[in-house]
N, C-alpha and C positions, 0 to 999 in steps of 0.2 A: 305854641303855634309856630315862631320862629323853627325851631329844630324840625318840625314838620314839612314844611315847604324845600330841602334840600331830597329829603326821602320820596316826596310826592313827585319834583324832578327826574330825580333820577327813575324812578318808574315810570313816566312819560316819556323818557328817552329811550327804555329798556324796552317799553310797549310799542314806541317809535317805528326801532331798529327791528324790530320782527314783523312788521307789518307787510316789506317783500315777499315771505313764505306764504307758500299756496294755503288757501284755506279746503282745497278740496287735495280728495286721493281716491284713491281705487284701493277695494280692500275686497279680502275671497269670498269665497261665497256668495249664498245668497242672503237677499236681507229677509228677515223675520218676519212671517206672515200675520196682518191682522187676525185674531183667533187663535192663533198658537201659543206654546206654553212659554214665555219670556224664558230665553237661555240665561242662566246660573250666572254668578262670580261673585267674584270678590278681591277688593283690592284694597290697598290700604289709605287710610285717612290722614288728616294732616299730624298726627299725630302717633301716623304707625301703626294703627291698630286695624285690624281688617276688619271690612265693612263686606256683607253679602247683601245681595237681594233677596234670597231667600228668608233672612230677617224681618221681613217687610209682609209676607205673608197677611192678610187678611187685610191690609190696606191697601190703598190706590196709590201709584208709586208711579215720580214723574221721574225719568230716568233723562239728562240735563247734559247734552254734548257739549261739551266747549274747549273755550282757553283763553287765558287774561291776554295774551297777544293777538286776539282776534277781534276788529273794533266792530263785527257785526254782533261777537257774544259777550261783549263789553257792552253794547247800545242795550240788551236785552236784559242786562243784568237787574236793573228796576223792575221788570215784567214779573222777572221770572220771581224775584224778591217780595212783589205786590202779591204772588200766585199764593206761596208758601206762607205770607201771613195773611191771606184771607182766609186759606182752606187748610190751613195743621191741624185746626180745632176739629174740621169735620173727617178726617181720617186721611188727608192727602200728604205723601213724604216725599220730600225733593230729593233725590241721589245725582249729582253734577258728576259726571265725567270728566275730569281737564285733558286735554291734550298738549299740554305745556312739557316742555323739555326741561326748562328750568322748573327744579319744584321750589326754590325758593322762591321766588318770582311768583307763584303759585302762591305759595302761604302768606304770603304780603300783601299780595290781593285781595284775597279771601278776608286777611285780619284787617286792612284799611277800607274795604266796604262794607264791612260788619255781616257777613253772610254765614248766619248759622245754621242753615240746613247740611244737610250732608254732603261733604266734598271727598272724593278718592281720585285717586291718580296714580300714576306709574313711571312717568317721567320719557316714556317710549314716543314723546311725540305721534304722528300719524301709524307708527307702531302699537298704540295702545290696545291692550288684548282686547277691551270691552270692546273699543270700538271695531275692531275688527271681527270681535264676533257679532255683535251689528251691524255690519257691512257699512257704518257710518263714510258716506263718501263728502260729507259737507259741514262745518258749524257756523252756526248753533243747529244742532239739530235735536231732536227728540222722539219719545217715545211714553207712552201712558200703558201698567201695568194697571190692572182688576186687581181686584182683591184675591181672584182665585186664581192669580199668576198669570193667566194670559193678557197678548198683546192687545189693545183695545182702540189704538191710534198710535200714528207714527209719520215721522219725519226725514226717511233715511237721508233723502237727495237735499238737504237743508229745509231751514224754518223752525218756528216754530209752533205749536198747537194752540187751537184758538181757546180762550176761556170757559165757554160756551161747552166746550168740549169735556174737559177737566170739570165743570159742576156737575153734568151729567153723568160723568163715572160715579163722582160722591154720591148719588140719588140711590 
């Protein structure tokens, strides 16, 4: 426990000092229509290995905007955590986005909240391709894929999606 409280520290300093950066941007395009066919990717996980959504085919797939420097998608981080062990068993997969610059900073996160659902990143900050192919202008933000790939809810200009919402995919 002692060793632990310098580490917890220093990530409260680290989460601190980023808290200036805007949590919004402008990104091209447009955002993704309800009903349409959720655009492709894949990036890689905290371990490197590429993660697509096309993977995810025939589930309901909550696609998770964030960044551990963001204290609105740090506050959410329970929500979204309570979502993914309510609803894994009934076919729902959480795919987080980070927009973290630091990826280490990122995986220290991830491993000190114990967050096992799926995390990818790219380290491009408000560059991150996903999010720019999502026209993500705000985090936390979101989006809810069908099982048959299209969009079915969404959160481009921030928030996040009500529960309510998400059980009703599962049905």
């Amino acid at each position: 426990m002692q060793r632990s409280i310098p580490v917890l520290l220093a990530l409260t300093l680290l989460w601190l000092s980023a808290c200036g950066d805007s949590i919004s941007t402008n990104g091209p395009g447009g955002t993704p229509a309800i009903g349409s066919q959720a655009p492709d990717f894949t990036q890689n996980d905290t371990s490197g290995r590429p993660v697509s959504l096309h993977q995810f085919r025939g589930k309901v797939v909550l696609i998770d905007f964030w960044a551990s420097w963001c204290p609105p998608c740090v506050a959410e981080v329970p929500n979204v955590k309570a979502l993914w062990e309510k609803y894994r068993d009934q076919g729902l997969v959480v795919l987080s986005v980070s927009l973290d610059k630091s990826l280490d900073a990122w995986k220290i996160f991830i491993h000190l909240n114990g967050l096992q659902w799926y995390q990818v990143a790219d380290g491009e900050y408000w560059d991150n391709a996903v999010a720019r192919l999502y026209s993500v202008y705000e985090i936390p933000s979101m989006y809810l894929v069908g099982r048959d790939g299209r969009i079915m809810a969404g959160t481009p200009d921030g928030g996040i999606l009500d529960e309510q919402t998400i059980a009703n995919a599962l049905k």
